[in-house]
N, C-alpha and C positions, 0 to 999 in steps of 0.2 A: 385519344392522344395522351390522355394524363396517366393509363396503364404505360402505353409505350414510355414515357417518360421515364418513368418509374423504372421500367427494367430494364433499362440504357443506365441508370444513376445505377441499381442495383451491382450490372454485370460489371461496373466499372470500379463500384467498392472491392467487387471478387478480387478484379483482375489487378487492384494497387496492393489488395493484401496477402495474395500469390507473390507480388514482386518484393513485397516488403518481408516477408516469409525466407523467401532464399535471398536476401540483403542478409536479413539477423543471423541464419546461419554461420553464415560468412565469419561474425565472431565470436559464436560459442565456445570456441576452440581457445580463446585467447583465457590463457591461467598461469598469469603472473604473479598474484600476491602470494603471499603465507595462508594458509587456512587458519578460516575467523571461527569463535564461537558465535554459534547463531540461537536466540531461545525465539521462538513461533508461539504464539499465542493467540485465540477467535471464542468467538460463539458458535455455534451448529445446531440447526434441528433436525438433519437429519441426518447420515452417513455420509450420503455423497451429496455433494462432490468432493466435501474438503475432504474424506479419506482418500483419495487420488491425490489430492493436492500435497498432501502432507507428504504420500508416497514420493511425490515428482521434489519436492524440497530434499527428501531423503537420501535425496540419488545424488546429489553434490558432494564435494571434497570436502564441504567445513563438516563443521562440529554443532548437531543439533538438538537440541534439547525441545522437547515439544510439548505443551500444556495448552492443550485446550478446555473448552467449557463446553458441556451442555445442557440445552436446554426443557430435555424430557430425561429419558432412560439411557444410560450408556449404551451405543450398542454393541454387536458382536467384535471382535478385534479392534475396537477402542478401547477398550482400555488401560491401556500402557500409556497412552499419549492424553486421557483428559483426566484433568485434576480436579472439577468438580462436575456434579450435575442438578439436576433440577434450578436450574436458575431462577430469576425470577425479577433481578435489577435490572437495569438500562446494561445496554453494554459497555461502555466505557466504565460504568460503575463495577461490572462484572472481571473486565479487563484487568483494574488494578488490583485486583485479586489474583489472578491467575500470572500477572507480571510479578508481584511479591515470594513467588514461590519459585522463579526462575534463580540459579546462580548466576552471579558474574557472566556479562556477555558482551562481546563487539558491536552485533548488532541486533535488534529485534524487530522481527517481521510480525506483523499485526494482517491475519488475514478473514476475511468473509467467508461464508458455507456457499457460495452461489457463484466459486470463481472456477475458471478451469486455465491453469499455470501452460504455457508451452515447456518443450522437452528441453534442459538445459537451463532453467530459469534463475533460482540462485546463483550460480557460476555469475553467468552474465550478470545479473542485479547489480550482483558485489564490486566484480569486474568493472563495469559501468561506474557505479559510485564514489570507490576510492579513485579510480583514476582522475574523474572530474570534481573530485571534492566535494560532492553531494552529501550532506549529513542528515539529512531529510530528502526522500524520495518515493516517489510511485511509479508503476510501470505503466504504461497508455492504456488505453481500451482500444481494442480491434473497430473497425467501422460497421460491425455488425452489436455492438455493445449499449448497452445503456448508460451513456456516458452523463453526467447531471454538467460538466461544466466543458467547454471549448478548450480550454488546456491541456484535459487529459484524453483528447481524442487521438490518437495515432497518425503523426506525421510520415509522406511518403519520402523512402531512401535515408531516415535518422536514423541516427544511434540514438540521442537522445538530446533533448534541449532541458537548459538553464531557466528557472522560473523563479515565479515568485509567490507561487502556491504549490501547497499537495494538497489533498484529499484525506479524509480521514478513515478514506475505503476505495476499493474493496481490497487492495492490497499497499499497506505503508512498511517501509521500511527505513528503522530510524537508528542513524549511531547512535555508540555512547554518549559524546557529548551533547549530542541534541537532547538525547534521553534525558539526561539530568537538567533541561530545561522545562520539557514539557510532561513530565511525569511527577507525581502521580495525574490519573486525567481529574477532570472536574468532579466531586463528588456528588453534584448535583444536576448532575445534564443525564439523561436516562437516552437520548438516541444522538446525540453528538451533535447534529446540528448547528455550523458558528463555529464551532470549534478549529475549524480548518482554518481559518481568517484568524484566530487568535495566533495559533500557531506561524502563520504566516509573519504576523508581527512580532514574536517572541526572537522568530528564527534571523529576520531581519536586523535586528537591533541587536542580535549578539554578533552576524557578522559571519553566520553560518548558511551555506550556498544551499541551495533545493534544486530538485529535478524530475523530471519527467523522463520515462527510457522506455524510449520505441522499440527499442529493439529484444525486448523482453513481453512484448503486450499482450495481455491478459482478455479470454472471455468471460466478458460477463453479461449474460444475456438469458439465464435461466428465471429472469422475473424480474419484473419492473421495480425501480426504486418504490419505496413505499411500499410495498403490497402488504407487509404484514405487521405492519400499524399505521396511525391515522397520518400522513402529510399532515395538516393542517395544525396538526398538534405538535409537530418534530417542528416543521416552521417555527411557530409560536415558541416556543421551550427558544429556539435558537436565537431568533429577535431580542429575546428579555436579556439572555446569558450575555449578551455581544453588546449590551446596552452596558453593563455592569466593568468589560473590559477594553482593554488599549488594542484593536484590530487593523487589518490593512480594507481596504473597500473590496467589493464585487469585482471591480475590475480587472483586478489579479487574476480571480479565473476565467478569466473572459476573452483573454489574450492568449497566440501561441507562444510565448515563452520569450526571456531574453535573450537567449544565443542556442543557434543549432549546434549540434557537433554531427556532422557525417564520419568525422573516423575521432579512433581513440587518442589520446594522448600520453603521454608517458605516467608512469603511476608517481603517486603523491606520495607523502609519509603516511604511517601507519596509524591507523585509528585509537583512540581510545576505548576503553573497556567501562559498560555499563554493569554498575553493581547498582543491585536494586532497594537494595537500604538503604544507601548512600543517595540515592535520590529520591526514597523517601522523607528521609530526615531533611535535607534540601530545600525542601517546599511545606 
């Protein structure tokens, strides 16, 4: 009974993310704004997936600049796109490396080596965010994904809801002027951990809206959180970090979000532009 269970819940994830599949379609198509400068920035140990991913980023209308990092030997056709390798810091410590070397940008997408982008994915990201004002955002995890918190699991028939958390993975995308609040990242948090909850409260208190977009959602299922270093240490490091700053509680990602949007809205004004000195000096 507990197998049959199982693959009634199973065929049933299939059969909402078949429907939520050709929902998002639906508005891929929609490409109203200006084309933005976008600079992409990650860690990677291997090739794939993030070289697909970068591919599928490439394929949009903006303007991309791409700097990544890695963490052994550059490989074959990487390298135009990483800026450094052998790494050997936390990521977020590696991060603000590879964002210092970016020019001037609208927006920057921060991504993982263990994602796989659907077709269309910036467009809509972008699409999605200026319209609803998002200046901090992530796209869902599909219901086949290793999701760590309840808000970032993929609602059925959204475009995208209104929260009061993002994630600090596997895929963020942040305007400018969010940029210049939460950047540079902590110099002393080596797996990020907490960080999500600081942000949460940074972006709160300025007065700058978050989100969550279904309609772009991501797999991420090529490996369990944690697999390649210790949980119990990324915990611990996050505990101490969150002890030390002004956070929002667990709560925030525990919830589906403040407000659904099933359709879009008319677009906002236009973004600011993140220059990355100017937000280093900043902080």
């Amino acid at each position: 009974m507990r197998t049959s269970g199982f693959g009634i819940r199973r065929a049933g994830r299939r059969a909402a993310e078949a429907l939520d599949g050709v929902y998002a379609r639906s508005f891929r198509a929609i490409r109203t704004g200006p084309r933005r400068s976008v600079g992409v920035v990650g860690i990677y140990r291997e090739a794939e997936p993030i070289r697909s991913a970068i591919d599928q980023l490439r394929a949009s209308r903006h303007d991309l600049t791409v700097n990544v990092g890695a963490m052994g030997d550059i490989p074959a056709g990487m390298a135009s796109e990483t800026g450094a390798d052998h790494l050997t810091a936390g990521k977020f410590q590696n991060l603000n490396v590879l964002v210092r070397d970016l020019p001037a940008v609208d927006w920057l997408v921060i991504i993982d080596d263990d994602v796989v982008l659907p077709a269309g994915f910036l467009d809509l990201a972008i699409e999605v965010c200026e319209r609803l004002d998002f200046a901090l955002a992530q796209p869902a995890q599909t219901r086949f994904s290793n999701a760590n918190w309840i808000v970032a699991k993929r609602r059925l028939l959204s475009v995208a809801r209104r929260t009061r958390f993002v994630e600090i993975g596997p895929v963020t995308l942040i305007r400018a002027d969010a940029a210049e609040l939460l950047l540079p990242f902590p110099a002393d948090l080596r797996w990020g951990w907490g960080l999500d909850f600081q942000w949460a409260h940074l972006m709160e208190h300025a007065g700058l809206r978050m989100g969550v977009i279904d309609a772009a959602a991501v797999v991420h299922a090529s490996r369990k959180v944690a697999s390649t270093y210790s949980w119990d240490a990324a915990q611990e490091e996050g505990r101490e970090y969150l002890r030390g700053v002004d956070h929002l509680p667990n709560d925030v990602a525990m919830s589906r979000g403040l407000r659904t949007y099933r359709v879009l809205p008319r677009r906002r004004g236009a973004s600011a532009r993140l220059d990355p000195e100017r937000t280093a000096r900043s902080t």
